[in-house]
LOPAMAR-171723 format. One record per residue (C-alpha): residue in one letter; x, y, z. Coordinates in steps of 0.001 Angstrom, whole numbers, padded with zeros to 6 digits, always signed. Each point is the difference from the previous one (the first is absolute). Example, Ala and Ser with C-alpha at 12.3 -4.5 7.8 and 13.67 -1.06 7.14 Angstrom:
<recs>
a+012300-004500+007800 s+001370+003440-000660 
</recs>
This chain:
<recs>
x+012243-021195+042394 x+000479-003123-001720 x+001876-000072-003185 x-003121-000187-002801 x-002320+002500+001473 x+003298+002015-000035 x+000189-000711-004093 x-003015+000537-000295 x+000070+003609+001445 x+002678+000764-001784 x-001733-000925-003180 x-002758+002349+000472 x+002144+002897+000744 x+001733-000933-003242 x-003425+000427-002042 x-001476+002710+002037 x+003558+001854-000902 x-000358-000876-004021 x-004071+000930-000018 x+001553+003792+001385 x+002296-000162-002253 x-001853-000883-003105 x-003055+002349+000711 x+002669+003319+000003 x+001581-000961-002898 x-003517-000565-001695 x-000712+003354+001855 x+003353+001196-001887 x-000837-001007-003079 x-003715+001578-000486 x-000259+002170-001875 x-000194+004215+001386 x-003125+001072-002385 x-001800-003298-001893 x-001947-002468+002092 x-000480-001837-002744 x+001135-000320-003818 x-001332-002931-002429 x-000557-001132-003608 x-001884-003213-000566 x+000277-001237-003450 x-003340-001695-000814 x-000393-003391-002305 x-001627+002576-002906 x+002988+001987+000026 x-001175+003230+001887 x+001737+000895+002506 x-001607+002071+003184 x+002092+002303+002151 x-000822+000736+003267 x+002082+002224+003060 x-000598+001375+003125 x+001616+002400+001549 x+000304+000938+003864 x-000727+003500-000347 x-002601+002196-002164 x+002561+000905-003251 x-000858+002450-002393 x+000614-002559-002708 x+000642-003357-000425 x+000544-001646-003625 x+001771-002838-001800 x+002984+001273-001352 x+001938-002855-002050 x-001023-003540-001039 x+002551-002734-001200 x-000985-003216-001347 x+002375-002782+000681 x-000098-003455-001408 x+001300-003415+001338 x+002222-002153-001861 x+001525-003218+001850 x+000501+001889+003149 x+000894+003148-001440 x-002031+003026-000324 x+000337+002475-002791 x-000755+003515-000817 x-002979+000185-002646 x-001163+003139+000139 x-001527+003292+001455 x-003365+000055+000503 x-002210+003404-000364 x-001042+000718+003543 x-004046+000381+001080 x-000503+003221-000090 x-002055+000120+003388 x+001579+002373+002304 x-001809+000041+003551 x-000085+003161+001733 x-000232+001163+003463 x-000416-003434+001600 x+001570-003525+000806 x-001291-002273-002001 x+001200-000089-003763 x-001546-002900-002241 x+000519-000061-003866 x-000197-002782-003044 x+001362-000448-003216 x-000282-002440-002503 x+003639-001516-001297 x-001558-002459-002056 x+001878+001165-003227 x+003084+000036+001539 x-000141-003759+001743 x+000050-003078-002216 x+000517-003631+001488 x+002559-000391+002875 x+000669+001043+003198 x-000313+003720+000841 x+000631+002238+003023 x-000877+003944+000065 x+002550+002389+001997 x-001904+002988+000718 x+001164+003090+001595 x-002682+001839+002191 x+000545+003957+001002 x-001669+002057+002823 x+000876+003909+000039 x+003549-001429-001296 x+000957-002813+001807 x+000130-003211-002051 x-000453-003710+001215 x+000517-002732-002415 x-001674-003417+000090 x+000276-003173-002531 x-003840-001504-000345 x-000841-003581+000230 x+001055-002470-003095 x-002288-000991-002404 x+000201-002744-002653 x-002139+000564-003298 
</recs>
């Protein structure tokens, strides 16, 4: 075998080896109850919720909300937010709003939200916003 097929073997091994790797540790990381967990804050300062879980749970509900603000590169603690107060029951699917309006003025604003499905939590930052 000449020499650069040779490399060039040996460099697909090498990535077939990482892409194994990679997909357990994703595999690792997932999560054992929630499929999905996220909060999209929206340009008129609502904020919709949304989970899914990968079994039917008795309930599934939004159980803490934390509004974080960015300054320079830096993100601080503002405040708790009151949670929707949409609990889904017997099912998958969980989807919720709430308008934080009062609590956002101008800036750059995150929401770390903690969802909860017959007591196990998962918690997710949403997307930034600038108002």
């Amino acid at each position: 075998m000449n020499m650069p097929l040779k490399r060039t073997g040996m460099i697909i091994v090498l990535i077939l080896c990482l892409s194994i790797f990679s997909t357990s540790l994703a595999a690792t990381m997932a999560d054992s109850v929630f499929d999905s967990a996220t909060t999209n804050l929206l340009s008129t300062k609502k904020a919709s919720f949304s989970a899914m879980t990968n079994t039917e749970q008795q309930c599934i509900k939004v159980t803490s909300c934390k509004l974080y603000k960015k300054n320079g590169s830096k993100w601080n603690f503002v405040c708790s937010l009151p949670v929707p107060d949409t609990e889904a029951e017997d099912t998958i699917l969980y989807d919720a709003s709430a308008d934080y309006s009062s609590y956002i003025g101008s800036g750059t604003y995150r929401i770390y939200t903690t969802f909860n499905a017959d007591g196990h939590s998962i918690s997710r930052y949403s997307n930034t916003r600038t108002f």
